[in-house]
N, C-alpha and C positions, 0 to 999 in steps of 0.2 A: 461458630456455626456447626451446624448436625455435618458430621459425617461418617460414613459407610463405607472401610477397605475391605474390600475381599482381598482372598490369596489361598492357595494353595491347587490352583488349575495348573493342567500339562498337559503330556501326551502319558498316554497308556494304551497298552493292550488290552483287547476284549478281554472279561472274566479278571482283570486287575481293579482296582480299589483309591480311590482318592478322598483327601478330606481337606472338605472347603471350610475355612475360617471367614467369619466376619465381624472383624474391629470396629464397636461404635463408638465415638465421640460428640460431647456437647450436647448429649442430651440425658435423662434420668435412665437408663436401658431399662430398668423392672416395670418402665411403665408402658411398653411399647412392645405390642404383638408383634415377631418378626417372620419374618417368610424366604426362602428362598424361590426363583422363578429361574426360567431358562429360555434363550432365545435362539434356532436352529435356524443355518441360510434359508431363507425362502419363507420362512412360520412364524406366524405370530408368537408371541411372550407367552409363555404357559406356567402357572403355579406348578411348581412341584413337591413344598412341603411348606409345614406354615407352623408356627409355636405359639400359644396364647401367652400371655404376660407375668410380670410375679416368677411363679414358681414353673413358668411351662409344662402346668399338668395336661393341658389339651393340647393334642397334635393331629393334623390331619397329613396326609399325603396321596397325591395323586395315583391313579391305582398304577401309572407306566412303574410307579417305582415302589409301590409295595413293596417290604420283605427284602428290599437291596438297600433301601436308603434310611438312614436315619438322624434325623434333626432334634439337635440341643443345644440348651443355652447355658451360659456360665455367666451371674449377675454381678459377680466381683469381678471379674473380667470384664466388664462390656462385651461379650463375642459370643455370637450365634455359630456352629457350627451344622456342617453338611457330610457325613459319613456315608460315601456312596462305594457300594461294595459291587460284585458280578457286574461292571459295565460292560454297555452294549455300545455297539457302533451308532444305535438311534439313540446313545444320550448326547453325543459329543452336539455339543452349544456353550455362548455366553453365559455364566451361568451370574445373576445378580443375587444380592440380597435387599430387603426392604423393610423398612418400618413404619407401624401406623401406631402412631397415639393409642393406647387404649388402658386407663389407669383403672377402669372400672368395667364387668362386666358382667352380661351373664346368659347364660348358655355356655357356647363351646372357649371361646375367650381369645379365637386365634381370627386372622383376616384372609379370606382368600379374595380380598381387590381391596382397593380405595388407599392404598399405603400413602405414606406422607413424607418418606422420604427416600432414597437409591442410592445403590452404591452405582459404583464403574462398571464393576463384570469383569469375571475371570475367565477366561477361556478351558475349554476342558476340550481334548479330543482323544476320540478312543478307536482305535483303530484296530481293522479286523483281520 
């Protein structure tokens, strides 16, 4: 069956730096636009960066994380990564990864909803 490990969430200080790994299993990974989201006590699940399929030439990112964060995929690996740099104390959340089917496309080629599958979530807190 499809599955979806994150890893690499902790604690850090404001203005320190974390990178979230996500290992996929049991399914083709070059065919499936990945995304990372994040979940804060009290807030609803918010996209926060999203990779189109193939070769991940489209990328979108939420503007909270412009310019700090950045999302890439390694297709011999299976693994979506999340390179988040200058954290703030408003990123500290769940942070998931997801994936949606997407072997063909066209426009931008990345998913900001409707994913098809989840991982667990990593925790990330950044403290000020």
């Amino acid at each position: 069956q499809v599955q979806l490990v994150e890893s690499g969430g902790g604690l850090v200080q404001a203005g320190g730096s974390l990178r979230l790994s996500c290992a996929a299993s049991g399914l083709t990974f070059s065919n499936y636009a990945m995304g990372w989201f994040r979940q804060a006590p009290g807030k609803e699940r918010e996209i926060v960066a999203a990779i189109s399929s193939g070769s991940g030439g489209h990328i979108y990112y939420a503007d909270s994380v412009k310019g700090r964060f950045t999302i890439g995929r390694d297709n011999a690996k299976n693994t979506v990564y999340l390179q988040m740099n200058s954290l703030k104390a408003e990123d500290t959340a769940v942070y998931y990864c997801a994936a949606d089917f997407k072997p063909y496309w066209t426009g931008t080629g990345y998913s900001l909803g409707g994913y098809d599958y989840w991982g667990q979530g990593t925790q990330v807190t950044v403290s000020s």
